[in-house]
N, C-alpha and C positions, 0 to 999 in steps of 0.2 A: 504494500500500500504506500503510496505515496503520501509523504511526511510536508507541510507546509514551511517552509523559509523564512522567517521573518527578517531577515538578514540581508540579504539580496534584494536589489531593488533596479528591474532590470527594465532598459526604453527596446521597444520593439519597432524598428524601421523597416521600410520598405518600398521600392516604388509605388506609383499610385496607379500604374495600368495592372498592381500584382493585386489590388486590394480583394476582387472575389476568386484567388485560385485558391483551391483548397488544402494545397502541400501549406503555405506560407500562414492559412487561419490554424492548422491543426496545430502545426509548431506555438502559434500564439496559443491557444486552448490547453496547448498539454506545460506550457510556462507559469500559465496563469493560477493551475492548479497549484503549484506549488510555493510560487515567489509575486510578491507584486511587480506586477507590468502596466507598465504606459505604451501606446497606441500612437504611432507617427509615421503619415506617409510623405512620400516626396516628391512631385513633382517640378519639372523641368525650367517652370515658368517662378517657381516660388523665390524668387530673388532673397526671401527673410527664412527659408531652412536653415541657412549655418547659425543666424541668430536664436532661433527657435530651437536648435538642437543644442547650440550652447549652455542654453539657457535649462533647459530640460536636466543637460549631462549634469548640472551641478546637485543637482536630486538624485541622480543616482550613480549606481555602482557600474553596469556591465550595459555595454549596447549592444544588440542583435541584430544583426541586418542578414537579413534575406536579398541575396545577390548582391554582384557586386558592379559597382557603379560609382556615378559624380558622390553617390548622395553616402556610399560607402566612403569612400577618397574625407570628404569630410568629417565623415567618425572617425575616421583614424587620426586626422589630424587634432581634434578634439578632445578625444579621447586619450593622448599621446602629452596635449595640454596640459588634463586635468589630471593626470594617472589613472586612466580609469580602463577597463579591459571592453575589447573589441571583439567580438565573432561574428564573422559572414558564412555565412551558407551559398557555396560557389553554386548557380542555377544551370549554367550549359551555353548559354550564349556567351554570358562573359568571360569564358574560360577556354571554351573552344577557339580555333584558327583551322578553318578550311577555305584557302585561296582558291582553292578551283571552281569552290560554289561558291564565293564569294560569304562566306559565311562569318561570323562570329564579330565579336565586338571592334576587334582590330581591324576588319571588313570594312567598316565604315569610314577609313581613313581620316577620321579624325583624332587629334591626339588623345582626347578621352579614355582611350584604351589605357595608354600610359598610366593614369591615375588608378584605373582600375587592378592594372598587374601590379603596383606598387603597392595599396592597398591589403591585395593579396598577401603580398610578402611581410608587410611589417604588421598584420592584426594579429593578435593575439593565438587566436584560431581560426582555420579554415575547416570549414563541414564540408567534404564532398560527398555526393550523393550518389557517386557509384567509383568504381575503380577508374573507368575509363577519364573521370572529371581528375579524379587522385592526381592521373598520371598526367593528363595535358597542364594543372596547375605547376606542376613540378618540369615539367616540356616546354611550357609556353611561357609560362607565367613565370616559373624560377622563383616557386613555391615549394618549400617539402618540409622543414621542418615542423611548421606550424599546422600541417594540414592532416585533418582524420577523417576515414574513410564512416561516412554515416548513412546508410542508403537509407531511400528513402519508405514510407511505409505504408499498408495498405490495409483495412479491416474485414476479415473472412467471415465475420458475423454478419458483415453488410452484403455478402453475394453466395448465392447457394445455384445448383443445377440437379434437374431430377434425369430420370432416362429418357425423356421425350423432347431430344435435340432434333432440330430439321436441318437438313442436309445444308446450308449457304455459306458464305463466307464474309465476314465482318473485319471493320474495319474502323476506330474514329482517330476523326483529325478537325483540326481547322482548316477551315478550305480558303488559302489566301497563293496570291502571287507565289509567293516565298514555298509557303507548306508546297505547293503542287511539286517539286523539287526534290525540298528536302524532308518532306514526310515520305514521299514515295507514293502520291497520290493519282499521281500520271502512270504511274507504273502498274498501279492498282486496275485503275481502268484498262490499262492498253492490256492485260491479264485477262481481266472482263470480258473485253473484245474479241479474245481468241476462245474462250469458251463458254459460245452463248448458251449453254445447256445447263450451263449453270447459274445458280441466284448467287449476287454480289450486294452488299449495304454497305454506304459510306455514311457514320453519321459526324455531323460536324457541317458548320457554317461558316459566312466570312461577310468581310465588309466592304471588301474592294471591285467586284466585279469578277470575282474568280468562281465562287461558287454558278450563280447563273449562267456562264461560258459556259461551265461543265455540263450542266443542265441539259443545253443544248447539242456537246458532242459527246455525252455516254451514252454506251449502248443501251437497249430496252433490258435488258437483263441486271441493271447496277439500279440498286433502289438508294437515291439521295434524300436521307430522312431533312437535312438538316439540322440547326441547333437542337438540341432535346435539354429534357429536364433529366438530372441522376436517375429517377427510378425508370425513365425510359431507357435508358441505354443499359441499364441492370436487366432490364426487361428484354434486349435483342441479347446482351449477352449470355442469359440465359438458355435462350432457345438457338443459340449461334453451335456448330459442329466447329468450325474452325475460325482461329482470327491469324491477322494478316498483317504485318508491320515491317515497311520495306523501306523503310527511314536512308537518308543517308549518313544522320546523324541523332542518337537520344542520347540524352546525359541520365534518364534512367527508363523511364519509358510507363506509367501510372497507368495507361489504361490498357498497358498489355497485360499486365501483373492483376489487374480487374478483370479481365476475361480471363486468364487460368485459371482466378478464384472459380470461375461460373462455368467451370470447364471446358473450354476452347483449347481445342488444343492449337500451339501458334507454330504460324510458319513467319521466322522472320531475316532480315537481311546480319548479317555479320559486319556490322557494324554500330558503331558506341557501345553502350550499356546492354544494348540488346541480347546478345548471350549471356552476358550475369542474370537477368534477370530471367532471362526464357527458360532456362536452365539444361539439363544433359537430353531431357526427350523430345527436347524441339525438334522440328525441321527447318534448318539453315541454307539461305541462299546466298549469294553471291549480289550486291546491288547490281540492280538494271538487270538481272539475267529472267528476262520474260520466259524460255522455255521451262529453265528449273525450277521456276516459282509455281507456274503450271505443272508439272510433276509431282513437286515436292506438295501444294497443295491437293492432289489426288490422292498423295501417299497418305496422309492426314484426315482426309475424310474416315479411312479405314483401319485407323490407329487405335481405338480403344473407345473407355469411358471419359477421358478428361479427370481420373483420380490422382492419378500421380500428378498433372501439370500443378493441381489445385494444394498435393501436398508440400511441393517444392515451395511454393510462394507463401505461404502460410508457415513453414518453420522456416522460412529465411528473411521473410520481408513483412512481419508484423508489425502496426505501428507501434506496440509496445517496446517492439526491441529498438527502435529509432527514439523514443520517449525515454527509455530509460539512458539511453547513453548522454540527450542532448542534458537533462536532470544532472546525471553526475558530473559532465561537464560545468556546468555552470555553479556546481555545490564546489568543485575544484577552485574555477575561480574567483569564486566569490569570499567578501570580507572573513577576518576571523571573529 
């Protein structure tokens, strides 16, 4: 049972386009139980955050940021100020560099990146959320001492599957510019395409004018739910036989590890996170390889119940075991 902190008294940061994802509330919810937290987002326009945070840090002890960024860059300097300890939770973009897709925060060509790999380097701690984040911090970033491997977690009470799976194949993502790329959403359809005999579901929406294109050039066989509510999408991946994640890049991959739980079994590409979390009985592709992902998703139709996918993720990626490590973390750093 978790013991209440009176001692700790910790500011929880985070961008403001992260305010409803649900890795960055659970973290909040599972701090609050134990130590008092404050509540601060960041936005790009707020010219009065350094003030504002300043002012905060002198009320407490430990800051938390969730990802790392301008608004990271200034906790440390703050934080470096006052003596006060720093922990970022490394997300995937800020820590990745994939030049050939123009990917990751350095992508951007701006110097901002700088602050953010420096950041990395001097906070107290860095959380990575899977091994693959581990190693690009220490690669890219020229991060290693300070950073611990924390993947990220998932709750098997919230997703169940009985025997009455229907044959299709699922898939969520957000459907933007960028995702068609590097989710592997194009690749998903152009899959669809070769085998119309099969049912394909995308769920996931977007803002740019990418979903609607798609609308228009998927085949009659790819059912595009769009945005959904959590119990919908607990609901396809229920009755889903297999899911499908041909990413070019996860830093850990939340809704594949939500379909194991519901028994899917995954077919996914070999690359980022995505084989730590898929685990030994996956079916592993090659990115881009359209014929083996066809294959290997036929192999999978005919693989089993989905009990082992559902047992792998449940003793390796509970959010207990992610709650308890960030707890002793912060009881470490925290006052005497």
């Amino acid at each position: 049972m978790l013991q209440m902190n009176n001692t700790a008294k910790i500011l929880f940061i985070y961008p403001s386009w992260a305010s409803n994802a649900t890795f960055v509330q659970r973290d909040y919810e599972t701090l609050l139980k134990v130590f008092s937290v404050t509540k601060m987002s960041f936005s790009k326009n707020d010219v009065l955050f350094p003030l504002r945070l300043l002012k905060a840090l002198l009320k407490h002890h430990i800051c938390f940021a969730w990802f790392g960024g301008l608004h990271s860059f200034y906790a440390l300097i703050i934080t470096k100020l006052l003596r006060k300890k720093l922990v970022i939770v490394a997300g995937g973009y800020d820590a990745i560099y994939l030049p050939k897709l123009n990917y990751g925060i350095r992508a951007e060509k701006k110097s901002g990146w700088r602050r953010t790999y420096y950041s990395f380097r001097h906070a107290d701690r860095v959380l990575a959320v899977s091994k693959c984040i581990r190693d690009s911090l220490e690669n890219e970033c020229r991060a290693k001492k300070n950073v611990e491997l924390v993947y990220n977690g998932v709750d098997p009470s919230s997703y169940s599957f009985g025997e009455q799976k229907e044959r299709f194949v699922l898939t969520v993502g957000q459907v933007t510019e960028r995702t068609l790329i590097i989710k592997g959403i194009l690749s998903f359809i152009d899959v669809a395409r070769r085998v119309p005999q099969e049912k394909f579901v995308l769920i996931g929406g977007g803002n740019d004018g990418a979903f609607e294109q798609l609308q228009k050039d998927a085949p009659s066989n790819v059912e595009l739910t769009g945005a959904l509510s959590s119990e919908r999408v607990r609901e396809y991946m229920r009755r889903a036989m297999v899911y499908v994640q041909l990413s070019a890049q996860e830093s850990f991959g939340v809704a594949l590890a939500e379909a194991m739980l519901s028994g899917c079994i995954p077919v996914v590409a070999k690359r980022g996170a995505l084989p730590e979390v898929a685990g030994p009985e996956a079916f592993y592709v090659d990115y881009g390889d359209i014929p083996g992902t066809i294959t290997a998703i036929e192999r999978a139709f005919n693989a089993g119940t989905g009990n082992e996918q559902r047992k792998w993720i449940a003793e390796n990626f509970r959010n207990e075991i992610r709650n308890n490590k960030i707890i002793n973390l912060i009881n470490s750093l925290s006052p005497l």
